[in-house]
N, CA, C and O atoms as a DFTB+ gen file, in Angstrom:
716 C
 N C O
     1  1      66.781      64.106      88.075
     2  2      67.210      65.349      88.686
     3  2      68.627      65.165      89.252
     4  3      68.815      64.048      89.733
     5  1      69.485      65.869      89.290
     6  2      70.740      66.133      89.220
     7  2      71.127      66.640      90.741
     8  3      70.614      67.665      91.190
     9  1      72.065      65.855      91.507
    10  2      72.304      66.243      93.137
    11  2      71.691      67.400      93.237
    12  3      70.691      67.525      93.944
    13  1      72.307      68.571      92.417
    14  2      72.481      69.968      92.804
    15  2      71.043      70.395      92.240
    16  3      70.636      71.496      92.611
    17  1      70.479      69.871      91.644
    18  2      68.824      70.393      91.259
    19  2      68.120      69.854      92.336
    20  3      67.187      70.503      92.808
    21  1      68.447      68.685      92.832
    22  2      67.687      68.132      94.332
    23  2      67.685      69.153      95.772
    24  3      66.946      69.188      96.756
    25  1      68.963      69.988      95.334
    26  2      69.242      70.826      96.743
    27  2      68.335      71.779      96.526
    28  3      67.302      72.042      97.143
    29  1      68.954      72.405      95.332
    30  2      68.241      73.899      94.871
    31  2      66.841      73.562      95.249
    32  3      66.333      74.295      96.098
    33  1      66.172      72.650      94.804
    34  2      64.450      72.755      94.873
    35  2      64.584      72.503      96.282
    36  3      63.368      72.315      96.255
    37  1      64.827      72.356      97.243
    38  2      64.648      72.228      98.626
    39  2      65.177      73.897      99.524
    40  3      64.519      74.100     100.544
    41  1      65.816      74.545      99.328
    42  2      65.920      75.688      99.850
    43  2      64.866      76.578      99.531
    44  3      64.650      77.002      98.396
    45  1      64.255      76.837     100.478
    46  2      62.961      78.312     100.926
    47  2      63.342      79.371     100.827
    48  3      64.200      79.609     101.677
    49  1      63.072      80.401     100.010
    50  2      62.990      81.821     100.353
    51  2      61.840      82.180     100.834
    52  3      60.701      82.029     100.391
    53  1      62.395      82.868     102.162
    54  2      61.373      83.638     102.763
    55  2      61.846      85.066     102.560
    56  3      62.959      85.481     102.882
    57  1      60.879      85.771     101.991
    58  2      60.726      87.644     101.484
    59  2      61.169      88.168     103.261
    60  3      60.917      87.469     104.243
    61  1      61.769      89.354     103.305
    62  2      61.860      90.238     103.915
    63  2      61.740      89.749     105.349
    64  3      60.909      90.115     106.180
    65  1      62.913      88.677     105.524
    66  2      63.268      88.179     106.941
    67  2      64.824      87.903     106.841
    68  3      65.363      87.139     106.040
    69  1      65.430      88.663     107.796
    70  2      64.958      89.130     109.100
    71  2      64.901      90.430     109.278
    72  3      64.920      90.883     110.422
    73  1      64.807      91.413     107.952
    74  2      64.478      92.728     107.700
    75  2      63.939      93.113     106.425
    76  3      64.142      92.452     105.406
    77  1      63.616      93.611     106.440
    78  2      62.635      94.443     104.730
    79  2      63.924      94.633     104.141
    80  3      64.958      95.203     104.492
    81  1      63.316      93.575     102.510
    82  2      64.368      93.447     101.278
    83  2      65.575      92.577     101.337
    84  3      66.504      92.532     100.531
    85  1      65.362      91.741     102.676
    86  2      66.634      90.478     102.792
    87  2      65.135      89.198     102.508
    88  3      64.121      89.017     103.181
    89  1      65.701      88.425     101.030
    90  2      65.431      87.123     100.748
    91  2      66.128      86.063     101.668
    92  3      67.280      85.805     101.319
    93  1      65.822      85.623     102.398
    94  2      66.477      84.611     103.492
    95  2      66.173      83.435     102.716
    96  3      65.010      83.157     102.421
    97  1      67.582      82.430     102.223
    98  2      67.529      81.283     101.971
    99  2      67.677      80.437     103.230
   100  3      68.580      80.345     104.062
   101  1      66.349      79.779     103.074
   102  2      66.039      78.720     104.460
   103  2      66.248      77.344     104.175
   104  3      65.346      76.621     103.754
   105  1      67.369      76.973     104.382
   106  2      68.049      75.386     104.271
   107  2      67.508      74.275     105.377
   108  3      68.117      73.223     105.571
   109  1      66.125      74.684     106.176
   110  2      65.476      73.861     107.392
   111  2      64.622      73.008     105.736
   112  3      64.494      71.869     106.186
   113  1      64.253      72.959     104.800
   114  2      63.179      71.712     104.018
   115  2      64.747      70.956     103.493
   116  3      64.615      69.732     103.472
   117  1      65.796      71.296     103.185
   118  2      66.898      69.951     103.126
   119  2      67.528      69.260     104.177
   120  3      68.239      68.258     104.104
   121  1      67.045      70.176     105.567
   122  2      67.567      68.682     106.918
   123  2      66.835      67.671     107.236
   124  3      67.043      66.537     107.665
   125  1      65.235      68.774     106.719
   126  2      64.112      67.892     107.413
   127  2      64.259      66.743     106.428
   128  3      63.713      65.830     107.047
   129  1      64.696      66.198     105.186
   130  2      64.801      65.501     104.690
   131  2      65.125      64.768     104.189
   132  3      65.454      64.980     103.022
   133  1      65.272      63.079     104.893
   134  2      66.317      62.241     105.185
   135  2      67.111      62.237     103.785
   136  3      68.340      62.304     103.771
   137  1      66.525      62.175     102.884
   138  2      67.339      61.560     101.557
   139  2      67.923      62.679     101.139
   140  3      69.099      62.630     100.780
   141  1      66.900      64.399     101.098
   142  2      67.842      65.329     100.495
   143  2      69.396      65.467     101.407
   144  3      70.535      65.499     100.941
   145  1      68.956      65.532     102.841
   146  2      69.830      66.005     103.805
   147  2      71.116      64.674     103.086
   148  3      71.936      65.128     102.288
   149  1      71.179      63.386     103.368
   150  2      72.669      62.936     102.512
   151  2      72.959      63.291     101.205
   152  3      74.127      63.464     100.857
   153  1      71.988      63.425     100.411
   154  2      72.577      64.050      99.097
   155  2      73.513      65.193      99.483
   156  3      74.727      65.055      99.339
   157  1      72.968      66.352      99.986
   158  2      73.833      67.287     100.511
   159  2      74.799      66.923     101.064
   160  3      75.855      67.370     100.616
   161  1      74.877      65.914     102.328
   162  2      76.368      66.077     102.676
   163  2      77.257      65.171     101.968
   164  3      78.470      65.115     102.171
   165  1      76.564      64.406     101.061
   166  2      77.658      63.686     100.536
   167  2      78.121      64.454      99.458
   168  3      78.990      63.869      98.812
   169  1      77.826      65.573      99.051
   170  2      78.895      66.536      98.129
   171  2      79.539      67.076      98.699
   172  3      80.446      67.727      98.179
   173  1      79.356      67.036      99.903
   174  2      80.761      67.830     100.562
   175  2      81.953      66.515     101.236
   176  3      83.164      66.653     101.405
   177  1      81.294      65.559     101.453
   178  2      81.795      64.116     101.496
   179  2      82.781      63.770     100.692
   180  3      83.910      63.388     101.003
   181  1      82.198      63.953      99.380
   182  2      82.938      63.657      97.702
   183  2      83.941      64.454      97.647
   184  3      85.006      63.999      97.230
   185  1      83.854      65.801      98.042
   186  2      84.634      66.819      97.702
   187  2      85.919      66.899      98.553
   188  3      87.045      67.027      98.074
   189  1      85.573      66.793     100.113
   190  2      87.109      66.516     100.811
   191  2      87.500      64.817     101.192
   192  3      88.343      64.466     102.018
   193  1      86.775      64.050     100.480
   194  2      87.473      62.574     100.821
   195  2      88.726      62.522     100.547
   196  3      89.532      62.149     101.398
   197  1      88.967      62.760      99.745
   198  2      91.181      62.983      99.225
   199  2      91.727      63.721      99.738
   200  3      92.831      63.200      99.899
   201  1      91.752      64.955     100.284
   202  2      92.448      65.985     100.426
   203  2      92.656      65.731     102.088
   204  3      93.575      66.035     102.847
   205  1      91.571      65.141     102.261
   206  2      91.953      64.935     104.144
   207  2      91.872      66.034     105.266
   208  3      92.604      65.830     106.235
   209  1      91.171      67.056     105.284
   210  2      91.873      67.883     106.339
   211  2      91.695      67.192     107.498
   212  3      90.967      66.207     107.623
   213  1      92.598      67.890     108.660
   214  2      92.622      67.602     110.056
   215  2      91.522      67.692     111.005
   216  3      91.296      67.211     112.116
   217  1      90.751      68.671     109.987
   218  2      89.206      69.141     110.515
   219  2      88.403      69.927     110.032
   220  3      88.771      70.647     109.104
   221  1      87.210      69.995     110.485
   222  2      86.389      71.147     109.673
   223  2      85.687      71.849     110.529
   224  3      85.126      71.112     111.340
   225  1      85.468      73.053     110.702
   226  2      85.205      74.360     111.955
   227  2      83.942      74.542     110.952
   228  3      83.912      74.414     109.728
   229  1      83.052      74.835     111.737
   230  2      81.540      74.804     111.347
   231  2      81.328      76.621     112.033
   232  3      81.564      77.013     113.175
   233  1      80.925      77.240     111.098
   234  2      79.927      78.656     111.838
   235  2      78.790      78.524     112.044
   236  3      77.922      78.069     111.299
   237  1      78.679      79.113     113.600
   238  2      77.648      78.987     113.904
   239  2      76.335      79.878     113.578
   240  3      76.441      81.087     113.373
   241  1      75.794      79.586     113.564
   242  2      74.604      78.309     113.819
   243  2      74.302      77.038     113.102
   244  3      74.182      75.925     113.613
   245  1      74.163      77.461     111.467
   246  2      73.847      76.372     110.635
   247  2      75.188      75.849     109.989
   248  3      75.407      74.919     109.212
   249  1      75.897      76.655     110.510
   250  2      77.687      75.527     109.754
   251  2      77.817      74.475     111.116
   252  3      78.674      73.603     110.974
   253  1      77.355      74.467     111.911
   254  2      77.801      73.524     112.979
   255  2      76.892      71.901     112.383
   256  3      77.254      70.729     112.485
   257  1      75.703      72.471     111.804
   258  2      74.603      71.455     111.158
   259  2      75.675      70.373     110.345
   260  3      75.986      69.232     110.685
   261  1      76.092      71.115     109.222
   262  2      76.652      70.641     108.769
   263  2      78.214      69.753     108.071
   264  3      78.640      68.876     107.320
   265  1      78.565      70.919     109.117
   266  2      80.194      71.286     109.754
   267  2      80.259      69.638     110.329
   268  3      80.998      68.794     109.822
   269  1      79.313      69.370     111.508
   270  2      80.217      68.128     112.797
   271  2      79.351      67.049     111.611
   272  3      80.118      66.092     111.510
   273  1      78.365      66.832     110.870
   274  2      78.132      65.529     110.098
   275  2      79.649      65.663     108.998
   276  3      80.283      64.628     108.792
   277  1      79.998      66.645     108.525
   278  2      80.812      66.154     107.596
   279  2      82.422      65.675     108.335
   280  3      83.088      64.722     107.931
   281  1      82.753      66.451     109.311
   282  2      83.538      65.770     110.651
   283  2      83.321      64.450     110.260
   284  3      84.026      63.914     109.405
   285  1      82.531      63.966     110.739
   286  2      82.215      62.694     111.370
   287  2      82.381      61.996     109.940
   288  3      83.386      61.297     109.810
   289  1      81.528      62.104     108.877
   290  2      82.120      61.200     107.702
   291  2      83.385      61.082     107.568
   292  3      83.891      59.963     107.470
   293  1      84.130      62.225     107.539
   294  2      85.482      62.089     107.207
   295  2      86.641      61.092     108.114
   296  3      87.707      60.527     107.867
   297  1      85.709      61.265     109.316
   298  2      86.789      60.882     110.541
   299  2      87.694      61.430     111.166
   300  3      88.526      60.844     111.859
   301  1      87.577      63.267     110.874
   302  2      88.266      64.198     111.629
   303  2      87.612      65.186     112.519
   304  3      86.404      65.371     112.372
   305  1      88.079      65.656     113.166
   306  2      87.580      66.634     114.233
   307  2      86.948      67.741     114.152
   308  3      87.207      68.422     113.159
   309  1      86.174      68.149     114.909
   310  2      84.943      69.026     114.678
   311  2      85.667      70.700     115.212
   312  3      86.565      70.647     116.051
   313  1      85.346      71.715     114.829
   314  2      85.828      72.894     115.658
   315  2      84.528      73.973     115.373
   316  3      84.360      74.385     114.225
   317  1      83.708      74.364     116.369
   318  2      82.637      75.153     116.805
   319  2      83.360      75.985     116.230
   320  3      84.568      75.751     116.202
   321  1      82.735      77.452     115.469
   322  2      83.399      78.867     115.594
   323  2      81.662      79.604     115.880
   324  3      80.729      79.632     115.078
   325  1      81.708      80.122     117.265
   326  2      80.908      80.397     117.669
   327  2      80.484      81.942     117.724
   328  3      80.870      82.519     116.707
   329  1      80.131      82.375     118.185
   330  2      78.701      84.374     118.651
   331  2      79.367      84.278     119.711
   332  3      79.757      83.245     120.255
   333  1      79.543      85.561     120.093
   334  2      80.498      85.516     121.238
   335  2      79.941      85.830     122.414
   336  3      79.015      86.620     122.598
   337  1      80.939      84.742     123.773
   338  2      79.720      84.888     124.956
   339  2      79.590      83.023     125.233
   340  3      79.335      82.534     126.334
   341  1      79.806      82.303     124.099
   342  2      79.060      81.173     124.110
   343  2      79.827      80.351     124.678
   344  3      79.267      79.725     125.578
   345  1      81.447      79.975     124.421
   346  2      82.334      78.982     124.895
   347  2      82.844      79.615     126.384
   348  3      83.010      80.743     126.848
   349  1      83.012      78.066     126.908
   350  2      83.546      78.277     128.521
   351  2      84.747      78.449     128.362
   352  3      85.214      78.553     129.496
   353  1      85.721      78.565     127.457
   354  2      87.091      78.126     127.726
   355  2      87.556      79.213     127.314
   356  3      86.811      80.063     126.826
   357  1      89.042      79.415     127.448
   358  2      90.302      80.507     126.688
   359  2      89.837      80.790     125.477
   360  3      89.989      79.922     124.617
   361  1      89.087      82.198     125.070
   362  2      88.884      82.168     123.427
   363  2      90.088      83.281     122.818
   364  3      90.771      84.128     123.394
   365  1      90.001      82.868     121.434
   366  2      90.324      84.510     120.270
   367  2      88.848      84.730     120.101
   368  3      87.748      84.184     120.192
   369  1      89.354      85.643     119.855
   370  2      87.580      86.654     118.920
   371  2      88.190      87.820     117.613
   372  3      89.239      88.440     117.436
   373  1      87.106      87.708     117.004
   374  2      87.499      88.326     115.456
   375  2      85.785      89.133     115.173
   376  3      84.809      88.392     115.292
   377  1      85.579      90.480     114.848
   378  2      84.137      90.752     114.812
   379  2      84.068      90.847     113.364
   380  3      85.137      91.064     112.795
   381  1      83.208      90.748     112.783
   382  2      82.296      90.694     111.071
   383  2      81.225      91.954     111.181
   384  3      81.063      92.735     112.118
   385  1      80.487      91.876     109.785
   386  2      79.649      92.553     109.538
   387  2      79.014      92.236     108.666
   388  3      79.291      92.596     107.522
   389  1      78.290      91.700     108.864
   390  2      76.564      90.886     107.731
   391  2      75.933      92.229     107.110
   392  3      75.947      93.437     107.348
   393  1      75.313      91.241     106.078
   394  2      74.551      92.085     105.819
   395  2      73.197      93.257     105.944
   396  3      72.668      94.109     105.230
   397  1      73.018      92.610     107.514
   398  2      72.215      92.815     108.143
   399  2      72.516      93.570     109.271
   400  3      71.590      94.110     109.876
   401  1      73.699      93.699     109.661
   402  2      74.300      94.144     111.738
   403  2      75.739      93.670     111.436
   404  3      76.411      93.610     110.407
   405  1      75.964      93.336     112.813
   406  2      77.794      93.454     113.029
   407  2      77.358      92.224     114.135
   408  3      76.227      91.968     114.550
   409  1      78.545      91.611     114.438
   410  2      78.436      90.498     115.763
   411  2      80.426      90.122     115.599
   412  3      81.301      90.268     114.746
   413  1      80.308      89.618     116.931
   414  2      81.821      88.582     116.996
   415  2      81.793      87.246     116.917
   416  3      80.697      86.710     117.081
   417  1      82.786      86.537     116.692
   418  2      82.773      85.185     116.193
   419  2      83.961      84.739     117.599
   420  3      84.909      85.524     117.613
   421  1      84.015      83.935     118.424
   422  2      85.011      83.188     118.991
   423  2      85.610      81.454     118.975
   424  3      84.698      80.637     118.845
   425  1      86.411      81.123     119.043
   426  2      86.927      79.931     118.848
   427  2      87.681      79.540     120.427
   428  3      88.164      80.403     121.161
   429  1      87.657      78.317     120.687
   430  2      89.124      78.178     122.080
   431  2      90.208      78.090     121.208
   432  3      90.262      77.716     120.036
   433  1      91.445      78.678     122.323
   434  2      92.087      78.697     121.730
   435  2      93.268      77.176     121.620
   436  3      94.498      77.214     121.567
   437  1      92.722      76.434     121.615
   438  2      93.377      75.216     121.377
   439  2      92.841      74.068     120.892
   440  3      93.202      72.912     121.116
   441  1      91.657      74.600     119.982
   442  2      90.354      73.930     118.832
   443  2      91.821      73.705     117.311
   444  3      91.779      72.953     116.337
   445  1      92.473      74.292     117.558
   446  2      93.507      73.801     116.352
   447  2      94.851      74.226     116.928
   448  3      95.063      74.564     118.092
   449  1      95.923      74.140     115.697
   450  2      97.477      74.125     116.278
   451  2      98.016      74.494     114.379
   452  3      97.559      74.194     113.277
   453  1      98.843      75.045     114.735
   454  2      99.978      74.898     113.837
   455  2     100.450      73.890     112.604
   456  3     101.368      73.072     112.669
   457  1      99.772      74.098     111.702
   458  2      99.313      72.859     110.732
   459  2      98.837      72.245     110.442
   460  3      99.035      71.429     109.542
   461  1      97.734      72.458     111.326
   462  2      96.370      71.697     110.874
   463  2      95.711      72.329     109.684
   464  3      95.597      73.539     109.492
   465  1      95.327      71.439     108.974
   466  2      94.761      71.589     107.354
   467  2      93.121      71.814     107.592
   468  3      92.647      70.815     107.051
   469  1      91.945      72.641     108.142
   470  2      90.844      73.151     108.059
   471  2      90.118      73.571     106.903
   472  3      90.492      74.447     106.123
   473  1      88.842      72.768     106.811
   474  2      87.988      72.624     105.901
   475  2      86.522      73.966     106.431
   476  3      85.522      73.493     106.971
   477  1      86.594      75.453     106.207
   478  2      85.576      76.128     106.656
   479  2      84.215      76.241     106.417
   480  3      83.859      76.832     105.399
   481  1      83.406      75.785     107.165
   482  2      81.963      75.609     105.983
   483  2      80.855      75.833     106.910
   484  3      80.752      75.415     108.063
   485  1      79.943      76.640     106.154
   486  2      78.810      78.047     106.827
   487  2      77.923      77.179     105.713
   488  3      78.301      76.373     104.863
   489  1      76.469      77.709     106.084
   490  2      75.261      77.254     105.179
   491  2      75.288      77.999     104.125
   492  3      74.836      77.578     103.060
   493  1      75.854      79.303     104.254
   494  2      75.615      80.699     103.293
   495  2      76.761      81.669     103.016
   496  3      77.275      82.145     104.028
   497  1      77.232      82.030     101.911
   498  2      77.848      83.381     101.711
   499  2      77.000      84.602     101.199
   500  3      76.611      84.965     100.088
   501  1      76.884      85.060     102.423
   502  2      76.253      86.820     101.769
   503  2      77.583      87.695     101.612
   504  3      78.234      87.686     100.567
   505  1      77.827      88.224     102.397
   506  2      78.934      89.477     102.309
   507  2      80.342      88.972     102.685
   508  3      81.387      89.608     102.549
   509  1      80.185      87.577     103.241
   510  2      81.498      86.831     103.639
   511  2      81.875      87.318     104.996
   512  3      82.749      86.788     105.684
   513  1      81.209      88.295     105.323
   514  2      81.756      88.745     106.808
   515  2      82.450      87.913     108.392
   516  3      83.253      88.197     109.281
   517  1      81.436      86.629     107.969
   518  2      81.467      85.645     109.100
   519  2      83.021      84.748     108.807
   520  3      84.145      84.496     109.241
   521  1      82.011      84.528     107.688
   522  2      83.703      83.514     107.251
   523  2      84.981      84.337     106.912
   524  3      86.011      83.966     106.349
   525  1      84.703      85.311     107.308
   526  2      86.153      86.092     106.795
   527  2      86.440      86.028     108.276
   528  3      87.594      85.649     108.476
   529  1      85.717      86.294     109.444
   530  2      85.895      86.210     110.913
   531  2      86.546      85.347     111.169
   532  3      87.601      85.523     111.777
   533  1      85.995      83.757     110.665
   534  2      86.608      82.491     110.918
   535  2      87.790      82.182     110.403
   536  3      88.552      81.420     110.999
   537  1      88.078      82.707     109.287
   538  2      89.187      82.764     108.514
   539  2      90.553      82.980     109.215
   540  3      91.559      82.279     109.328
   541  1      90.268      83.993     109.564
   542  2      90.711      85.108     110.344
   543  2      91.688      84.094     111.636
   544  3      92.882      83.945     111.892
   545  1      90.108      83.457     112.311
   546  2      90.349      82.913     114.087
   547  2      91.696      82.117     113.712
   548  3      92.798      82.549     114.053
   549  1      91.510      80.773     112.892
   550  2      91.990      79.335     112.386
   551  2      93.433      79.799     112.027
   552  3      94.411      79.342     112.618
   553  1      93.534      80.811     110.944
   554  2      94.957      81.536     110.955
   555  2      95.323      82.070     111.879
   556  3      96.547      82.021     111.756
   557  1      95.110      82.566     112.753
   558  2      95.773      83.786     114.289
   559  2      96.182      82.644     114.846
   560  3      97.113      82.650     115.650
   561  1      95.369      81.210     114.398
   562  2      96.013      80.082     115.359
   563  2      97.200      79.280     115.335
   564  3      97.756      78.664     116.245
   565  1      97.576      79.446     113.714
   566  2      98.264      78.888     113.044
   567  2      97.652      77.760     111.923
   568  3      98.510      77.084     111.355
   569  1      96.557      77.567     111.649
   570  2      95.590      76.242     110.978
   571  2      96.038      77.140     109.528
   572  3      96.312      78.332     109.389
   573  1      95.987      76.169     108.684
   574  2      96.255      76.208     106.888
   575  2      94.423      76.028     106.687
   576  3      93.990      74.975     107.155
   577  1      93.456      76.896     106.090
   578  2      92.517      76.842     105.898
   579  2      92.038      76.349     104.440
   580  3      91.136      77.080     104.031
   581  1      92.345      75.424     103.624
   582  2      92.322      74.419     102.395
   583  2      91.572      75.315     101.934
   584  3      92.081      76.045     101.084
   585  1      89.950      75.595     102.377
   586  2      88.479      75.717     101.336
   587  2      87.739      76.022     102.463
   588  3      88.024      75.444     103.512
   589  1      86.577      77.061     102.424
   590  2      86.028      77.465     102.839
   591  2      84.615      76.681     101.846
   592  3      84.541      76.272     100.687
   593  1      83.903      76.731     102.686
   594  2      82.561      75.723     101.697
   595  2      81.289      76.349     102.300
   596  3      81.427      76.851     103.415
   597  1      80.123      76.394     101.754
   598  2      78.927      76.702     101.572
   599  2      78.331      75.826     100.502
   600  3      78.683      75.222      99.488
   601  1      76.778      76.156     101.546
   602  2      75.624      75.177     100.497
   603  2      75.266      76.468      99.680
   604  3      74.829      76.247      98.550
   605  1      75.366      77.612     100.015
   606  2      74.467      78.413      99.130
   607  2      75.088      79.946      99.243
   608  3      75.222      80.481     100.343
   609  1      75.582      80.826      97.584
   610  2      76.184      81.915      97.590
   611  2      74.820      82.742      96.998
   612  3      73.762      82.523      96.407
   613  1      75.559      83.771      97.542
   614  2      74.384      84.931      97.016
   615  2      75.478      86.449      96.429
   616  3      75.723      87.596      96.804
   617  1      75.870      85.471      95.266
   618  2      77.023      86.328      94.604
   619  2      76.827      88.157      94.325
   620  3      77.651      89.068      94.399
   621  1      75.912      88.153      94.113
   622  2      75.275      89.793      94.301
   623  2      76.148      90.560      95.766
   624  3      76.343      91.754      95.991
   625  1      76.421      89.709      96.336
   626  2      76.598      90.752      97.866
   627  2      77.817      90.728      98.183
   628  3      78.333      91.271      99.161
   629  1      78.488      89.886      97.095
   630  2      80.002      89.784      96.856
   631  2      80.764      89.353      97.521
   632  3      81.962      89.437      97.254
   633  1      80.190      88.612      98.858
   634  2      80.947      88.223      99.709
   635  2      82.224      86.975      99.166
   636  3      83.354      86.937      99.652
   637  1      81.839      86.253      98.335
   638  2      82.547      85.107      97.662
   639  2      83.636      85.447      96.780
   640  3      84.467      84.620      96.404
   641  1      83.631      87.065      96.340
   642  2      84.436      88.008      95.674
   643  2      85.409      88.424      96.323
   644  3      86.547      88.468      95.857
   645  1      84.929      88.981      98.111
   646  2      85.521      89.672      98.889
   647  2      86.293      88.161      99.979
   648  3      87.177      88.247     100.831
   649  1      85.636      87.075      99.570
   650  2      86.790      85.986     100.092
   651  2      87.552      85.345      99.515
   652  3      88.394      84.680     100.119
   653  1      87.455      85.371      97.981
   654  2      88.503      84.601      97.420
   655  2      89.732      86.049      97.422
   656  3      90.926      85.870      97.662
   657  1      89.209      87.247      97.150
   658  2      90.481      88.537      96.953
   659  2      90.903      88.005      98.711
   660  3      90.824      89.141      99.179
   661  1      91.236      87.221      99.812
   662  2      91.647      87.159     101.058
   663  2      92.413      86.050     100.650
   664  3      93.195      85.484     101.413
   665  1      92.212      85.696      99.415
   666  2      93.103      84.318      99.491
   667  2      92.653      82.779      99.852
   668  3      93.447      81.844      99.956
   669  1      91.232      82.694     100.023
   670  2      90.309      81.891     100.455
   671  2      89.668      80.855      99.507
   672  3      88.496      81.049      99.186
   673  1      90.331      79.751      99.015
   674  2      89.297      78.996      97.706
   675  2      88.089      78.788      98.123
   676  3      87.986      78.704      99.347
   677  1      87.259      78.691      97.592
   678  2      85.900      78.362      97.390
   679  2      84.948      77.302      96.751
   680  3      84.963      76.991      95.560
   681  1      84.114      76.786      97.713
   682  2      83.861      75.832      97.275
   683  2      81.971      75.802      97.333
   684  3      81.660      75.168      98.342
   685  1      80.841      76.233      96.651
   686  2      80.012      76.746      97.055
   687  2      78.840      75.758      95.714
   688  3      78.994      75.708      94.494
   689  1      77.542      74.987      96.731
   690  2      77.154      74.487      95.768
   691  2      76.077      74.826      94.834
   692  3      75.734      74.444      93.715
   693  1      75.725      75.559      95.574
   694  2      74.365      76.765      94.677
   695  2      74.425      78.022      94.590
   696  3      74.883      78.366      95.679
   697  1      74.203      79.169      93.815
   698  2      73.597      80.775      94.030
   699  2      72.752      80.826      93.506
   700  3      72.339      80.131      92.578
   701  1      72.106      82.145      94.301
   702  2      70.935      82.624      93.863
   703  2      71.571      84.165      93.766
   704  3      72.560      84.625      94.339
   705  1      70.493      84.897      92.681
   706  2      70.488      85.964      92.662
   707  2      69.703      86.482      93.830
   708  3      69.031      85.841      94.638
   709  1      69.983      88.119      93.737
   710  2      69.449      88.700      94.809
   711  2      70.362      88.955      96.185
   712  3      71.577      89.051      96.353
   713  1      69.244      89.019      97.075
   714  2      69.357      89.371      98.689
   715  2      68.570      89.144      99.548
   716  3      68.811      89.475     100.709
């Protein structure tokens, strides 16, 4: 079985959560599992070992999962992009719209600087809303955003459409059809 056939068989759909007619891909059976969970991050390991960024900003909730382990392999710095409300310090804020509701995203404002090379990476692209938020923060800051990354697109909802037309490469290791 092939890295990316190891992931795929480990992500859950659960039917009609967290509303009637949203397929929720549930990435909790690849953390719980020591060997899948490094397979996974070592493709994202593989993928920015050369390029180096300065850091990688994790969305929250499940980009932080994976966001501060791939930090830490690399040996660069971690940057929260958080729901707003959550950080103690000086933030920006940028609001989205899921596929599901609307929310804000905040960052401090001194989580990056002016040339820093940022690696963006969320568990999921649905509509891109979030990561277009984050996108958004890292540039208002001055950060060069390399690749935006996901374990899992859900090309139907076009969000991966509506982030590369922003100028956003992409770097995404599974889709599923659907919603």
């Amino acid at each position: 079985m092939s890295a990316i056939e190891i992931i795929r068989s480990h992500i859950r759909t659960v039917p009609d959560w967290p509303s009637p007619g949203v397929m929720f891909r549930d990435i909790t059976p690849l953390l719980s599992n020591p060997r899948v969970f490094r397979v996974l991050i070592d493709q994202f390991v593989h993928r920015y070992f050369d390029s180096r960024p300065s850091a990688v900003a994790g969305l929250d909730a499940r980009g932080f999962i994976i966001g501060s382990v791939l930090a830490y392999e690399l040996n660069v710095g971690f940057v929260p992009i958080r729901k707003k409300g959550k950080l103690p310090f000086t933030t920006v804020q940028e609001s989205y719209e899921l596929e599901y509701g609307s929310g804000a995203v905040e960052m401090h404002t001194d989580a990056v600087g002016p040339g820093d090379r940022v690696v963006l990476i969320d568990d999921l692209i649905a509509t891109g809303g979030t990561m277009l938020a984050g996108l958004r923060l890292l540039q208002r800051l001055g950060a060069q955003v390399i690749e935006g990354a996901a374990i899992v697109d859900l090309p139907e909802l076009k969000g991966s459409q509506r982030l590369r037309a922003a100028g956003l490469p992409l770097f995404t290791l599974v889709d599923f059809e659907g919603h």
